[in-house]
N, C-alpha and C positions, 0 to 999 in steps of 0.2 A: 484577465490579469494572471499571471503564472510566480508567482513568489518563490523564493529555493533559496538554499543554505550552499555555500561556496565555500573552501578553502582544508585545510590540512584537516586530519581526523581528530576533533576533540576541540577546535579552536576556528570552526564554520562561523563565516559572517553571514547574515540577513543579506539578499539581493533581488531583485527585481530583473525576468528577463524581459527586454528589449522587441520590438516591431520587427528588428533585425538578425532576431537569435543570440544577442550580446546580453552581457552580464550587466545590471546597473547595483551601485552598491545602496542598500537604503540601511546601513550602521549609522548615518545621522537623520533617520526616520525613527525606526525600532531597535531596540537591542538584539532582539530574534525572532525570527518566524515561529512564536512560539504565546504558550499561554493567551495574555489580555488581547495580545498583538494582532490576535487571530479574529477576535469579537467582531461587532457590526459596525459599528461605530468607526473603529482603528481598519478595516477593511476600505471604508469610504472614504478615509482621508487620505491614505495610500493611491487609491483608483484616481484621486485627482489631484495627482502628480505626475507632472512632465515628466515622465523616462529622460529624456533629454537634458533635464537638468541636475540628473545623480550621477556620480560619478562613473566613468566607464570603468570596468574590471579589464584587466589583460588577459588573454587565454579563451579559448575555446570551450564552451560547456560541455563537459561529457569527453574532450578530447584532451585539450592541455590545459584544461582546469577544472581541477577534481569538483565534484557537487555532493556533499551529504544526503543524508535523511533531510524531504523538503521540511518535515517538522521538527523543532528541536523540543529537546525535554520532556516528549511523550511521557503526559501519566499514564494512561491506559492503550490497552493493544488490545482491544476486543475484537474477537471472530466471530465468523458465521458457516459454521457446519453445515453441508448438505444442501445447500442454497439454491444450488442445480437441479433441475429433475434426471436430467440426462447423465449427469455426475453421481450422483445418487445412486444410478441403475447400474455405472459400469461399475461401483464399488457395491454393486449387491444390496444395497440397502432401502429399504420405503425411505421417499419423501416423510421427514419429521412433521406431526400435528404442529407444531410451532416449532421456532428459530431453536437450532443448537446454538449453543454461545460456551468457546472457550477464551482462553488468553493465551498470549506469544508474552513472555518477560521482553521488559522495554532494553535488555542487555542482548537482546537477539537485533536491535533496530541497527541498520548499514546504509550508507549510499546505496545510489543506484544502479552502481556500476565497482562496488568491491567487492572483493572477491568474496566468495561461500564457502567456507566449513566442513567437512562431513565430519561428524562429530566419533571419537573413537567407539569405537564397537559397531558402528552405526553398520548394515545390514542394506536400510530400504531408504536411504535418502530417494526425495520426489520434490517434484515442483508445484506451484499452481500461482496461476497469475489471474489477482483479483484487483477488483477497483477498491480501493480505500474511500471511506468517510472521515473527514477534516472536521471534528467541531468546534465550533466557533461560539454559540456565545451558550451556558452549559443552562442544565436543568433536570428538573425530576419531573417522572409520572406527567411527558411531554404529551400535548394530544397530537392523536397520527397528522391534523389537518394543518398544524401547526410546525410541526417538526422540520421542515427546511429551513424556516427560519432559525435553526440553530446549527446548522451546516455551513461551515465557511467555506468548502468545497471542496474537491475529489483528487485524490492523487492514484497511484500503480503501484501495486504488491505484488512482490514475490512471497507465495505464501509456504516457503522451504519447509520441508517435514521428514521427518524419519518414522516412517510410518511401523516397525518392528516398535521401536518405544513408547510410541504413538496407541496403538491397540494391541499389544502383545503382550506387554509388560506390564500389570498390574497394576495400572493407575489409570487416571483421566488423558483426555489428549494430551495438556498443556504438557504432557514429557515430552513429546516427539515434535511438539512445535515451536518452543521458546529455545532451541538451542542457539549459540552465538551463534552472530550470521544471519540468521534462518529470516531476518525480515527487512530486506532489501526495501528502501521508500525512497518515492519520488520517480521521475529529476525535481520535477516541481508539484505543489500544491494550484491548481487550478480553479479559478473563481467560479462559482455557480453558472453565473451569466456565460461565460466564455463554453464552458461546456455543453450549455444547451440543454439535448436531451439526453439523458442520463441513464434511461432508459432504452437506449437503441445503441451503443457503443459497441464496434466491433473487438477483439479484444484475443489474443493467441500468443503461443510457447514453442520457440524450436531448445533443440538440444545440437547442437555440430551442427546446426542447419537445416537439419529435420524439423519440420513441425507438426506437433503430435498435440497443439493445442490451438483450436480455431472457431472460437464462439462468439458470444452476443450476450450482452447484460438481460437484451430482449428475454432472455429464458432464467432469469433471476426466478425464485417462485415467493421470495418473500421482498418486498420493494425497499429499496431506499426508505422512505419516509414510516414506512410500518417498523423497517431496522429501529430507527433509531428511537421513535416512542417506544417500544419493547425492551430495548435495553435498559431506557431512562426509568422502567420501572422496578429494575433491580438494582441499580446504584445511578449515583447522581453522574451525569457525563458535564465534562467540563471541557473549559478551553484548549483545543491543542491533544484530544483524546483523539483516538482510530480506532474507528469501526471499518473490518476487512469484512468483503461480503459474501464471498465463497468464490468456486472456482467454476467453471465450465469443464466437458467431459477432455481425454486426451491427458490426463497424467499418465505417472510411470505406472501406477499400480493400477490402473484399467489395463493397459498392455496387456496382449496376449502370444506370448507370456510376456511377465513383469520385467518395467526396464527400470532398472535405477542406477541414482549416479554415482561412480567409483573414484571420483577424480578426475581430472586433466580434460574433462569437458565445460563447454563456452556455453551459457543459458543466454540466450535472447528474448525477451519476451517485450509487449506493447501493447496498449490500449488507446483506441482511437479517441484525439485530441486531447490525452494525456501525456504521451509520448514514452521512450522506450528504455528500458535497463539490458544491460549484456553484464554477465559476472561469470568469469572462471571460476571453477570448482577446482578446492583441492583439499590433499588428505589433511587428518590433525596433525 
């Protein structure tokens, strides 16, 4: 099941896509792909529902009809630093003893496909394209054995950064990564089931066509299910929360030398049976 948020910016309706890549509208299901909506319960009753019998959307997904953030109303944007060993290495740093965890402000969250930002001053804008965790039904101090069941399931992050703001400038990440823009989501929120293994996804970044990102969840070093008990033991996750899980190697600031974004270039990036965001960049 692939669930996503459809129509102008600020005023997305709840939809359901199609066997045939078509839009179904489910506003006389849920009010939004978002919070209770997402839980176990409200997931199952959705799954057995005839696509066939919600209404058809006009337009094209991703082409003549725009698609927000799959999740609406994001409370939490939690990240996962260093998540990569190989990512890790090209940015010079040890594999962490356990998960970094920053945040993105939920004023950074974009469809999948609007445009990006480079925020003034900005220096070292970068990419990184990670799989997203959907929670679905929330909890504290989750055990690891338990923790999918609180995943409603997976979507695709652009995880935008300005890395000068980011480690230069005397603060935590969360400067160089909450900027507007900077968290591209979606096209859609993808069911557990549908995804499969979660664990083997292929998953890559061009810039103009280049692609300078071409990796595998397989080299994740800290997993899905350990994410999310780990976080649940520093604040409570709730419905409709994202957990982003890092990136694979092939960013700008691994480059040798560093390439970052200036403007007037096209980001493509995709994860296998997620599906795919393209967003021009531009100045402030």
């Amino acid at each position: 099941m692939k669930l996503l948020r459809y129509g102008v910016l600020g005023a997305e309706k709840p939809g359901l896509l199609d066997s045939s890549g078509r839009v179904r509208d489910l506003s006389g299901v849920i009010d939004d792909v978002a919070g209770q909506a997402l839980n176990a319960d409200s997931l199952a009753t959705i799954a057995k529902i005839d696509p066939e019998s919600l209404p058809l959307v006009d337009g094209d997904p991703q082409s003549t009809l725009r698609l927000g953030a799959c999740v609406g109303n994001i409370g939490k944007f939690i990240c996962i630093g260093l998540n990569y060993a190989d990512h890790a290495a090209e940015s010079g740093l040890d594999v962490p003893p356990e998960p970094v965890i920053f945040n993105k402000w939920t004023s950074a969250v974009v469809g999948p496909d609007d445009d990006v930002q480079i925020p003034r001053g900005s220096k070292k804008t970068d990419w990184e394209v990670e799989l997203g965790i959907v929670i679905g039904d929330g909890g504290s101090y989750i055990e690891e054995s338990d923790a999918m069941a609180h995943v409603a399931g997976f979507c695709l992050i652009n995880d935008v950064s300005e890395r000068e703001f980011q480690i230069e400038r005397a603060g935590t990440w969360d400067k160089g990564k909450g900027c507007d823009t900077f968290g591209p989501t979606g096209p859609w929120l993808v069911s557990k089931d549908e995804v499969g293994d979660f664990n083997n996804l292929s998953m890559w970044c061009e810039i103009d066509g280049k692609r300078y990102q071409d990796g595998s969840t397989s080299t994740m070093v800290y997993k899905v299910p350990h994410l999310v008990a780990y976080c649940s033991r520093f604040m409570s996750l709730q419905p409709g929360d994202i957990i982003s899980t890092g990136t694979p190697p092939g960013v700008g600031m691994g480059q040798k030398p560093p390439v970052y974004l200036k403007g007037g270039e096209v980001m493509h990036l995709g994860i296998e049976r997620l599906g795919t965001q393209t967003q021009n960049v531009r100045g402030a």
